[in-house]
Biopython code that builds the backbone (N, CA, C, O; Angstrom):
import numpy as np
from Bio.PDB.StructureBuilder import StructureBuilder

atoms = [
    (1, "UNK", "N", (91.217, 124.931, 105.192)),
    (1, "UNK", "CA", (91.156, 124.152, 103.966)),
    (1, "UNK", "C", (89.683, 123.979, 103.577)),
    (1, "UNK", "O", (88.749, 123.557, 104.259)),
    (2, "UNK", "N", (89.714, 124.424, 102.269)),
    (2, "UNK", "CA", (88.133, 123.779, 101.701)),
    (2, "UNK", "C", (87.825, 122.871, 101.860)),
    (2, "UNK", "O", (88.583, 122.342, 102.672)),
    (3, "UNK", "N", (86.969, 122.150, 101.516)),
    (3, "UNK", "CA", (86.081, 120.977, 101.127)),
    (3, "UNK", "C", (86.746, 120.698, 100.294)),
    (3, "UNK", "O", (87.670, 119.919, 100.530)),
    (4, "UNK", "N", (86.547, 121.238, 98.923)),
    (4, "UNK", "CA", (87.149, 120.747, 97.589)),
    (4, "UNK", "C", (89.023, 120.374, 97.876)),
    (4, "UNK", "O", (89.725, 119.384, 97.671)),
    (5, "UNK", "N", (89.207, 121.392, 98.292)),
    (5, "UNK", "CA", (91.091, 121.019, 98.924)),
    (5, "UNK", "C", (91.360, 119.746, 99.334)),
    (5, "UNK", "O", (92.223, 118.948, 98.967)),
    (6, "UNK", "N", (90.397, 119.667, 100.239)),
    (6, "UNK", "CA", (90.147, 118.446, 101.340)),
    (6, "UNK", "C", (90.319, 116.955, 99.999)),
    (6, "UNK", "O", (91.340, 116.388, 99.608)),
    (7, "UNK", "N", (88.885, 116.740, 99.622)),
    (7, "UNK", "CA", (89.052, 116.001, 98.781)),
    (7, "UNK", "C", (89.820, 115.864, 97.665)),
    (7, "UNK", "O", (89.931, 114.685, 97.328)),
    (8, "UNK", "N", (90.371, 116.617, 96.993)),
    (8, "UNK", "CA", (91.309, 116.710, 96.020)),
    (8, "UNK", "C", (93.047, 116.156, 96.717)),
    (8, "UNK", "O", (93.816, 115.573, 95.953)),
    (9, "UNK", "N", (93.355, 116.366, 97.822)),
    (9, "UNK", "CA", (94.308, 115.944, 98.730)),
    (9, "UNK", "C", (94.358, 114.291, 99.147)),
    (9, "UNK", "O", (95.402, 113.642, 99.077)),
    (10, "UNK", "N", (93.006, 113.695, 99.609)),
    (10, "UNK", "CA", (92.928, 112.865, 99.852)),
    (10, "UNK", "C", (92.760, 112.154, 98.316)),
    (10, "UNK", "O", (93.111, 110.975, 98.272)),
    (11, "UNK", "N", (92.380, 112.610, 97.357)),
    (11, "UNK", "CA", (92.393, 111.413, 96.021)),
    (11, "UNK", "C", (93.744, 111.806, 95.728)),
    (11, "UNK", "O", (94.029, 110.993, 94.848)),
    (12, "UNK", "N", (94.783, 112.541, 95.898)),
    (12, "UNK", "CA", (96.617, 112.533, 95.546)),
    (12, "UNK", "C", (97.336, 111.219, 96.403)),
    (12, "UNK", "O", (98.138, 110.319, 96.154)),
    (13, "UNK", "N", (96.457, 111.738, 97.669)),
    (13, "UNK", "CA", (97.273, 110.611, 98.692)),
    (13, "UNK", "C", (96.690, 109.243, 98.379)),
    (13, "UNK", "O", (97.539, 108.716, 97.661)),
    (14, "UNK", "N", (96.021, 108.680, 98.490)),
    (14, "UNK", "CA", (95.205, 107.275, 98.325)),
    (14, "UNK", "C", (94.720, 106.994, 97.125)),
    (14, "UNK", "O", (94.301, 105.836, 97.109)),
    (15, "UNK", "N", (94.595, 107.528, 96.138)),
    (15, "UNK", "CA", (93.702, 106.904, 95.073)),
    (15, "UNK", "C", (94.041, 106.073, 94.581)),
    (15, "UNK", "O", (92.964, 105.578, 94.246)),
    (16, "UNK", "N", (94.976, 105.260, 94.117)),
    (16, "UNK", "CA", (95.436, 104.117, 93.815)),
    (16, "UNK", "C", (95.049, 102.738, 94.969)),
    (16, "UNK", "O", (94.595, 101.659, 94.585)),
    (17, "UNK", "N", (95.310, 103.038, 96.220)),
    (17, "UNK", "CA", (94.935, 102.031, 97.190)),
    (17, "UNK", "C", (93.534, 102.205, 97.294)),
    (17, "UNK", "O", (92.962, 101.119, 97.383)),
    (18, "UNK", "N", (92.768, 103.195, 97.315)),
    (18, "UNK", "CA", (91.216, 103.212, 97.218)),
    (18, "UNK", "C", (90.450, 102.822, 96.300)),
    (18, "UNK", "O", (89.289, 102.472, 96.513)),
    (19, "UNK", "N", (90.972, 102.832, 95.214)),
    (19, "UNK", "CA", (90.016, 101.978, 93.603)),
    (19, "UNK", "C", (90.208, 100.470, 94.180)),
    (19, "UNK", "O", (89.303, 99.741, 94.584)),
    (20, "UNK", "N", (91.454, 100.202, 94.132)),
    (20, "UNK", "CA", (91.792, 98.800, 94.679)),
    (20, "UNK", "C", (91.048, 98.490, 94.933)),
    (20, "UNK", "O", (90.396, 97.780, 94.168)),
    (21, "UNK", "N", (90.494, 98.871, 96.496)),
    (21, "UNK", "CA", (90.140, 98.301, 97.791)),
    (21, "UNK", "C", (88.430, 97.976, 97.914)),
    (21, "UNK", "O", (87.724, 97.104, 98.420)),
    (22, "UNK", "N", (88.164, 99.746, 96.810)),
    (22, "UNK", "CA", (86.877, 99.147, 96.634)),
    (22, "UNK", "C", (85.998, 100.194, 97.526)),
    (22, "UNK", "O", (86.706, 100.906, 98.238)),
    (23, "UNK", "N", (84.201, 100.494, 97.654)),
    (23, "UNK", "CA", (83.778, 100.490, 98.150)),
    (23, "UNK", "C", (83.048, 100.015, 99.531)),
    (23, "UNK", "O", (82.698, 100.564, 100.576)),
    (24, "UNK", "N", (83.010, 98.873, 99.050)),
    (24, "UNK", "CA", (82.447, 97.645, 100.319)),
    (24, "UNK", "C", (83.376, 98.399, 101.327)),
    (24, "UNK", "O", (83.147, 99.346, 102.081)),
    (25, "UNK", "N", (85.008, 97.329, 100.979)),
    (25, "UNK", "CA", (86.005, 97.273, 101.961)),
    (25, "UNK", "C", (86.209, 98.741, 102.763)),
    (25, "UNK", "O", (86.451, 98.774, 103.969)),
    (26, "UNK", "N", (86.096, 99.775, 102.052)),
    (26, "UNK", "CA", (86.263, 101.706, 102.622)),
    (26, "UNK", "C", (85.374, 101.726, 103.344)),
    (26, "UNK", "O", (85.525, 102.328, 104.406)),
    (27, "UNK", "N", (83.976, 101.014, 103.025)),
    (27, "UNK", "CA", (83.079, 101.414, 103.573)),
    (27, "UNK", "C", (83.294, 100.921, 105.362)),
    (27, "UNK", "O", (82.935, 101.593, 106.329)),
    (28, "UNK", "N", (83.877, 99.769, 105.388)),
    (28, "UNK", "CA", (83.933, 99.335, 106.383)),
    (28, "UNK", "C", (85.184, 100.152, 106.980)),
    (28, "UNK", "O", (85.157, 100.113, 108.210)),
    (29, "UNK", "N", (85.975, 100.682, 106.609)),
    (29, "UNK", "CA", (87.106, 101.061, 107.273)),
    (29, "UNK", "C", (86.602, 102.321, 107.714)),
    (29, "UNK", "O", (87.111, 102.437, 108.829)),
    (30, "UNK", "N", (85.977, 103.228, 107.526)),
    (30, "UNK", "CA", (84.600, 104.446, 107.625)),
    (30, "UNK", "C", (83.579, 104.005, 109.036)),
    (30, "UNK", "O", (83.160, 104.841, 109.836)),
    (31, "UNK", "N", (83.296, 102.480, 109.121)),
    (31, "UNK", "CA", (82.630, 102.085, 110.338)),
    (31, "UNK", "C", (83.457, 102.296, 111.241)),
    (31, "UNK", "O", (83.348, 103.125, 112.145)),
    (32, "UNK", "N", (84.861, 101.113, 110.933)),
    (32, "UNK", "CA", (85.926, 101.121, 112.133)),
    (32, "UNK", "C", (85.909, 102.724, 112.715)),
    (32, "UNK", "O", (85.470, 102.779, 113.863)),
    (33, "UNK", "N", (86.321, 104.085, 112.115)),
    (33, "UNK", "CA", (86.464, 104.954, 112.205)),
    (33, "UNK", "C", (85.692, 105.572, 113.233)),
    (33, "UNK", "O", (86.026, 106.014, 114.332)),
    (34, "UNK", "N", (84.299, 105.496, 112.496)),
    (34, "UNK", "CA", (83.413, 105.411, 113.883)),
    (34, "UNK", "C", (83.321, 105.350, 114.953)),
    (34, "UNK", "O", (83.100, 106.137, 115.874)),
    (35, "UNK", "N", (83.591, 103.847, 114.783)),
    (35, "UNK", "CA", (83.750, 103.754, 116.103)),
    (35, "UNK", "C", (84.714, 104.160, 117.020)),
    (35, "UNK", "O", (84.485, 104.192, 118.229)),
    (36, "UNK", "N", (86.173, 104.587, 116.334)),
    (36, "UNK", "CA", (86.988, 105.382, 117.290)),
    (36, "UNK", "C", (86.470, 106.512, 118.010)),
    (36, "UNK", "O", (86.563, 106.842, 119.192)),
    (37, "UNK", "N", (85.875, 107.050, 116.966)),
    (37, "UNK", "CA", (85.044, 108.499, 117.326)),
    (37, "UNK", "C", (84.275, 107.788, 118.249)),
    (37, "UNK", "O", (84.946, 107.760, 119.282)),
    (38, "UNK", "N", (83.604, 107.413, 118.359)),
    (38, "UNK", "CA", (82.205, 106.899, 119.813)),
    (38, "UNK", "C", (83.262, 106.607, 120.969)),
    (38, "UNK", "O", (83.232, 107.362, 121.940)),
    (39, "UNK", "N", (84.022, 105.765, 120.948)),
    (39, "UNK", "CA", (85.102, 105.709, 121.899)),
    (39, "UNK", "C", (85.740, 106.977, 122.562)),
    (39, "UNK", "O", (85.927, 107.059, 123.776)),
    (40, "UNK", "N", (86.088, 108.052, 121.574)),
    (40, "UNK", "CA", (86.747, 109.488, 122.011)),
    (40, "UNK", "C", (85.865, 110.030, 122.140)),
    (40, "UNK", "O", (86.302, 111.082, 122.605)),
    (41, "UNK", "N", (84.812, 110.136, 122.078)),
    (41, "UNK", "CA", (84.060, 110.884, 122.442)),
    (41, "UNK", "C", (83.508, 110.359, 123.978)),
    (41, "UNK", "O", (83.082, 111.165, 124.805)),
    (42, "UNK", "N", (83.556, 109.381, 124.147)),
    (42, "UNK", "CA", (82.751, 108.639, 125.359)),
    (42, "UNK", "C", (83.836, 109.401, 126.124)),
    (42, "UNK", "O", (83.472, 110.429, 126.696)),
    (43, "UNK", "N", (85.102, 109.041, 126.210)),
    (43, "UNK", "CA", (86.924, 109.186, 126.945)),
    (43, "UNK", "C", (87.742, 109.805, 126.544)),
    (43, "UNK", "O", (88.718, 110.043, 127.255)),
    (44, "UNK", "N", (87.645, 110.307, 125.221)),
    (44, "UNK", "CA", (88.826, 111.192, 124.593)),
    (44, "UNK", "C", (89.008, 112.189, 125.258)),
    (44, "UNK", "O", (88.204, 112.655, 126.065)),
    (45, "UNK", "N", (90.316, 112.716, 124.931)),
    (45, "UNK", "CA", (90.883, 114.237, 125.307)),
    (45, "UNK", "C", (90.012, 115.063, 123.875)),
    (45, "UNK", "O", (89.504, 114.355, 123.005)),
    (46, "UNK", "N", (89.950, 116.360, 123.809)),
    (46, "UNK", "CA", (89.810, 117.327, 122.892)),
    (46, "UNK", "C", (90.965, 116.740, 121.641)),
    (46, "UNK", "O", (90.765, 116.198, 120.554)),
    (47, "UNK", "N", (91.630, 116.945, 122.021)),
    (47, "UNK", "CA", (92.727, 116.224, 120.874)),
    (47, "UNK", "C", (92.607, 115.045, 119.985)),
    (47, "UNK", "O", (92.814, 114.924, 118.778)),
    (48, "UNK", "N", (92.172, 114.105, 121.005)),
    (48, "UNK", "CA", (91.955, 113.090, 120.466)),
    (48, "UNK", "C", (90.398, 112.521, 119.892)),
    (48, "UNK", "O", (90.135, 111.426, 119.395)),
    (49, "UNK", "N", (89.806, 113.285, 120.066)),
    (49, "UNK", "CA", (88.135, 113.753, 119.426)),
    (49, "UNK", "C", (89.137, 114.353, 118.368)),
    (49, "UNK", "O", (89.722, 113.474, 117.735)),
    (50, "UNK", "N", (89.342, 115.146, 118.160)),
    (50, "UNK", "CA", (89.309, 116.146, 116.941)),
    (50, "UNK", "C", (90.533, 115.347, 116.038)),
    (50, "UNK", "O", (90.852, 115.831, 114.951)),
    (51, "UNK", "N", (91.236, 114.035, 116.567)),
    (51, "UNK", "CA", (91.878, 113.646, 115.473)),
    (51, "UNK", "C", (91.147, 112.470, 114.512)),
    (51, "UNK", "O", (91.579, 111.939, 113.488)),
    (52, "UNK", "N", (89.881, 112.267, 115.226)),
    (52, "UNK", "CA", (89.176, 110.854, 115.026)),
    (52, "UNK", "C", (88.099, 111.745, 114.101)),
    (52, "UNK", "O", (87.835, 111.378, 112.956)),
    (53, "UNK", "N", (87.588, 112.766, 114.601)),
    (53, "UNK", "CA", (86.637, 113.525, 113.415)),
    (53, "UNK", "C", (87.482, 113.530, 112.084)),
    (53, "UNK", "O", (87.085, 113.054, 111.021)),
    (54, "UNK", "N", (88.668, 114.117, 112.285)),
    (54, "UNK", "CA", (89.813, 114.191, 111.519)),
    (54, "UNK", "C", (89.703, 112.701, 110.426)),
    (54, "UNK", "O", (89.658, 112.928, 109.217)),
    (55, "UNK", "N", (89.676, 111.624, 110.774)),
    (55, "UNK", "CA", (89.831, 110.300, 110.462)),
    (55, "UNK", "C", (88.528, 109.850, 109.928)),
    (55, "UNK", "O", (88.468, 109.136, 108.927)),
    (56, "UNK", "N", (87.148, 110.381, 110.783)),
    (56, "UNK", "CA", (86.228, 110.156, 109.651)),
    (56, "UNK", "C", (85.784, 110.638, 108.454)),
    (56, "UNK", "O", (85.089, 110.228, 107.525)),
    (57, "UNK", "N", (86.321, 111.524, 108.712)),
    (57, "UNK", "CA", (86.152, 113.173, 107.267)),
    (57, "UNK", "C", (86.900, 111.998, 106.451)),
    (57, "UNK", "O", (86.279, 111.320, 105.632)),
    (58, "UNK", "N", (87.856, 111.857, 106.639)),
    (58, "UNK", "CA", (88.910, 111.156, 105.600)),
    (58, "UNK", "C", (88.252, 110.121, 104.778)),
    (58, "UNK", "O", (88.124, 110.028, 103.557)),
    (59, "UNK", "N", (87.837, 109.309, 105.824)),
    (59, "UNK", "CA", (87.499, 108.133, 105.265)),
    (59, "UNK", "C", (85.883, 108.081, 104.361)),
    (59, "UNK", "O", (85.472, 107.348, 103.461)),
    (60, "UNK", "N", (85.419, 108.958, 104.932)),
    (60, "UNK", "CA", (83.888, 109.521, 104.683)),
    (60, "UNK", "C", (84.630, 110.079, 102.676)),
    (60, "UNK", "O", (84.284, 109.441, 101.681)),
    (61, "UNK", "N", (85.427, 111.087, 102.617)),
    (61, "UNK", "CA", (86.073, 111.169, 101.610)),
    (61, "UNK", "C", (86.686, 110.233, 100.697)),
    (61, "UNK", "O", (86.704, 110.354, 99.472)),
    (62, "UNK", "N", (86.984, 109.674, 101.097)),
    (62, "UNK", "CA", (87.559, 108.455, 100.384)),
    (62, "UNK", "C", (86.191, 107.529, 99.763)),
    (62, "UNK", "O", (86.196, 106.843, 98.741)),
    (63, "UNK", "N", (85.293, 107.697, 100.510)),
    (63, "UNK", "CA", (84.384, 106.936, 100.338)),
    (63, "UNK", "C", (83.459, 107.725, 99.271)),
    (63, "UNK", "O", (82.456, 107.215, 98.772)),
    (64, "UNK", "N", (83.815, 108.738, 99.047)),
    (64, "UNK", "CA", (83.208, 109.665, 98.017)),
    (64, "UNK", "C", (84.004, 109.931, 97.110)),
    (64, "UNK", "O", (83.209, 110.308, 96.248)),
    (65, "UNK", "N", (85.003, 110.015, 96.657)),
    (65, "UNK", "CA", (85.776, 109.780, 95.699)),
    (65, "UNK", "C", (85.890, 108.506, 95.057)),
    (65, "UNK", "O", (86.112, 108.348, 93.856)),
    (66, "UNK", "N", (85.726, 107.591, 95.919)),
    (66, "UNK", "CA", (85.812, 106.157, 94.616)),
    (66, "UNK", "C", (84.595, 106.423, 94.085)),
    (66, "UNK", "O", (84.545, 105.944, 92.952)),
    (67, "UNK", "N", (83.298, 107.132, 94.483)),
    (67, "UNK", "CA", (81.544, 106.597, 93.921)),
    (67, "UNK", "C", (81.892, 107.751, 93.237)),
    (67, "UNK", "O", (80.943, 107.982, 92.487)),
    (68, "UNK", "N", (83.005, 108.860, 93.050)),
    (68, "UNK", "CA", (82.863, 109.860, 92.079)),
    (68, "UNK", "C", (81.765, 110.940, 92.135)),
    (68, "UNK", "O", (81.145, 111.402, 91.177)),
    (69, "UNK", "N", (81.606, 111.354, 93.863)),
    (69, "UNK", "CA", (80.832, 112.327, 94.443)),
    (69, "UNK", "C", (81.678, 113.445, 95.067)),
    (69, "UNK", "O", (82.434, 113.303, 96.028)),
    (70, "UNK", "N", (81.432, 114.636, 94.351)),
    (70, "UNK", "CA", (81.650, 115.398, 94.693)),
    (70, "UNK", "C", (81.146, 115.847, 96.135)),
    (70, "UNK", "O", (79.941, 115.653, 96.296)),
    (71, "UNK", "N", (81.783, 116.376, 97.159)),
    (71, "UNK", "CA", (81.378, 116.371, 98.325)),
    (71, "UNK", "C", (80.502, 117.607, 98.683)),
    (71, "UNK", "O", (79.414, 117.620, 99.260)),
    (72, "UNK", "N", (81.367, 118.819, 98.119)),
    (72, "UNK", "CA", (81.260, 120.108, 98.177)),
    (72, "UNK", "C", (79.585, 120.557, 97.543)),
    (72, "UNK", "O", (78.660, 121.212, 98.026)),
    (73, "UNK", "N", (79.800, 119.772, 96.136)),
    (73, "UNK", "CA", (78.395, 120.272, 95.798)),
    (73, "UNK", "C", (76.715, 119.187, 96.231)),
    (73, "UNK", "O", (75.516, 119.449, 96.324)),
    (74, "UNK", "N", (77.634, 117.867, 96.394)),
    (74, "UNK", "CA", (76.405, 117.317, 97.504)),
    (74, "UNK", "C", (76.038, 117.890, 98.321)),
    (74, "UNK", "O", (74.815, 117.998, 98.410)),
    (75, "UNK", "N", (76.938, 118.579, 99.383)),
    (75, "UNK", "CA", (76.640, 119.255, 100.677)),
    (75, "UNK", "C", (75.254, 120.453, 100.324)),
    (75, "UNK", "O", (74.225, 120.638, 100.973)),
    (76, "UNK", "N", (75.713, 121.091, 99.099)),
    (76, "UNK", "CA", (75.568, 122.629, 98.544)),
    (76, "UNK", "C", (73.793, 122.187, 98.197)),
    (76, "UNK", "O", (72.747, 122.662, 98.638)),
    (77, "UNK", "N", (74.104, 120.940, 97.096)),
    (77, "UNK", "CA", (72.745, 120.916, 96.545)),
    (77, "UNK", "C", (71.993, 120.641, 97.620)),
    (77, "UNK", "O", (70.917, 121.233, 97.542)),
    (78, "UNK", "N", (72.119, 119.897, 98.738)),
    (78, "UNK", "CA", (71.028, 119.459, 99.902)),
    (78, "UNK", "C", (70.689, 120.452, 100.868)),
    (78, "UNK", "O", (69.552, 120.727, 101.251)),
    (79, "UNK", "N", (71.807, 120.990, 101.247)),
    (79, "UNK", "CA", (71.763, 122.019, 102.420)),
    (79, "UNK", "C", (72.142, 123.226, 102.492)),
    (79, "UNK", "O", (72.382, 123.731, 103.589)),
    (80, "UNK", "N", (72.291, 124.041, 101.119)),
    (80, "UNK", "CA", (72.266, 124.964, 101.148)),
    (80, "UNK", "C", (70.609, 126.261, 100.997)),
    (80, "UNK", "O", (70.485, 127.475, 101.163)),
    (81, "UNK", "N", (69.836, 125.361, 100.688)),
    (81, "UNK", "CA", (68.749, 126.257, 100.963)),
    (81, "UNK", "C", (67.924, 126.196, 101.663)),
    (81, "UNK", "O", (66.758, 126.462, 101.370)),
    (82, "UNK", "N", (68.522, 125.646, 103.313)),
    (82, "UNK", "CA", (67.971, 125.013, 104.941)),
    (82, "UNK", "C", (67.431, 123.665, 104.639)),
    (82, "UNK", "O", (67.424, 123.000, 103.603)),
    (83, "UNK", "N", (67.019, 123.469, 105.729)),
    (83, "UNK", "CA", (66.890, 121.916, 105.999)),
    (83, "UNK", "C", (65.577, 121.413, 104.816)),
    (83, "UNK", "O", (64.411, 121.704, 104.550)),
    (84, "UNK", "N", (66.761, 120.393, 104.319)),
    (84, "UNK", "CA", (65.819, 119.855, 103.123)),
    (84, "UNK", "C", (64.375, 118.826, 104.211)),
    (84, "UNK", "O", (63.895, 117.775, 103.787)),
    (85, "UNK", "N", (64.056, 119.315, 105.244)),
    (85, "UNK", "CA", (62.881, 118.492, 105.578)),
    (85, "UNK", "C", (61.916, 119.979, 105.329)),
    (85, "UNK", "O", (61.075, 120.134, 104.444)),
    (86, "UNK", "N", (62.328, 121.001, 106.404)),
    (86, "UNK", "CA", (60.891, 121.956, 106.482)),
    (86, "UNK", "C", (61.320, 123.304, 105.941)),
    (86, "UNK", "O", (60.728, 124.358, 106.176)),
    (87, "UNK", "N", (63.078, 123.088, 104.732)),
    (87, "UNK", "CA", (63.412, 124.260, 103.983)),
    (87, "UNK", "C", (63.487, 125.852, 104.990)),
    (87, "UNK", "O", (63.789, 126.910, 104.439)),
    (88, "UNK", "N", (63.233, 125.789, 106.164)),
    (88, "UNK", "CA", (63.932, 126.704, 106.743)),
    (88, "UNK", "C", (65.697, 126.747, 107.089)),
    (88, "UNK", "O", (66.324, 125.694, 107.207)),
    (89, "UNK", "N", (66.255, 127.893, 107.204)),
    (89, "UNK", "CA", (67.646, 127.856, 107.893)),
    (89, "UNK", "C", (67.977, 127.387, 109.050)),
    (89, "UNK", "O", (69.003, 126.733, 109.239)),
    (90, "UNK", "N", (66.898, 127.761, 110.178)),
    (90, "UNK", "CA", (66.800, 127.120, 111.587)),
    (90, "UNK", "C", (65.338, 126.486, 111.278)),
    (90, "UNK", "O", (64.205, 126.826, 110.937)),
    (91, "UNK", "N", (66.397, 124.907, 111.748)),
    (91, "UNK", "CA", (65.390, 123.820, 111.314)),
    (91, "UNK", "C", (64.111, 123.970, 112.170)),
    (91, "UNK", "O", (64.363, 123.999, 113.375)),
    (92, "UNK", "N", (62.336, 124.111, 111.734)),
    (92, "UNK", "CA", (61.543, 123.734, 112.451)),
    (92, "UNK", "C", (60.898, 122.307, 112.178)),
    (92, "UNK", "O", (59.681, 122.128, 112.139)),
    (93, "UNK", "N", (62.000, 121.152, 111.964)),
    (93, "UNK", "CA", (60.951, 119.956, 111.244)),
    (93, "UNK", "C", (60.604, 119.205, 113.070)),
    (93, "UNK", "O", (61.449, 118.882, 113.905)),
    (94, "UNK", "N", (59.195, 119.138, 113.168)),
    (94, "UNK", "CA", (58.991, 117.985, 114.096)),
    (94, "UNK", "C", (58.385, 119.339, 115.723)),
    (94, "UNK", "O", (57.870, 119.056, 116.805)),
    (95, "UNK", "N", (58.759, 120.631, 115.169)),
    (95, "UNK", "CA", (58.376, 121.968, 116.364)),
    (95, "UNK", "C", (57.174, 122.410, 116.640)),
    (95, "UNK", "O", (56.485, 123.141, 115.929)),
    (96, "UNK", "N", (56.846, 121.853, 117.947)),
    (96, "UNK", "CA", (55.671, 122.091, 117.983)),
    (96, "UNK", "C", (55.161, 123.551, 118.458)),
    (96, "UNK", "O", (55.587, 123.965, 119.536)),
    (97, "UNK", "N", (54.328, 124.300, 117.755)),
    (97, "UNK", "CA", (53.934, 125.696, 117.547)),
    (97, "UNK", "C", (53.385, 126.337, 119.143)),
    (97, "UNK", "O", (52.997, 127.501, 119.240)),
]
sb = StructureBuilder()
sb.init_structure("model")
sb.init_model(0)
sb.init_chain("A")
sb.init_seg("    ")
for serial, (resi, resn, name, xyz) in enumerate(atoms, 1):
    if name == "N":
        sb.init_residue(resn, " ", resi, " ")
    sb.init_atom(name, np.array(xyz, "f"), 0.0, 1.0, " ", f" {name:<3s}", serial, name[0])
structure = sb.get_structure()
């Protein structure tokens, strides 16, 4: 699934409960998320890591659809022509020569 898929899926499923709810409130449900992930990752199975990444994408999405950010071309405009610090593909920001 794309990016764009991705988000276009998640504003079918939620968008009505996500205008609601608001930024602030997503934003915090995006922390909670988090922190599952730090938890599965500390103890998780593979499974259960990859359902919590799963869960922050979401919420990370959600959280970009109410501010009316496209995800796909945020990603594109920042990081598609290497690391917006030292503009290489393989980052050298901070490498010492």
């Amino acid at each position: 699934m794309k990016l764009r898929e991705f988000q276009d899926l998640i504003e079918t499923m939620y968008t009505s409960k996500d205008r609601e709810r608001g930024s602030a409130a997503t934003f915090l449900w995006l922390s909670e998320e988090i922190g599952e992930l730090a938890g599965a990752l500390r103890e998780g199975t593979t499974e259960e890591k990859a359902g919590e990444f799963a869960d922050v994408l979401a919420w990370l999405t959600t959280l970009a659809n109410i501010e009316g950010i496209d995800l796909g071309e945020a990603v594109a405009r920042k990081y598609a022509d290497g690391c917006p610090g030292c503009g290489q593909m393989t980052c050298k920001c901070n490498e010492k020569p």
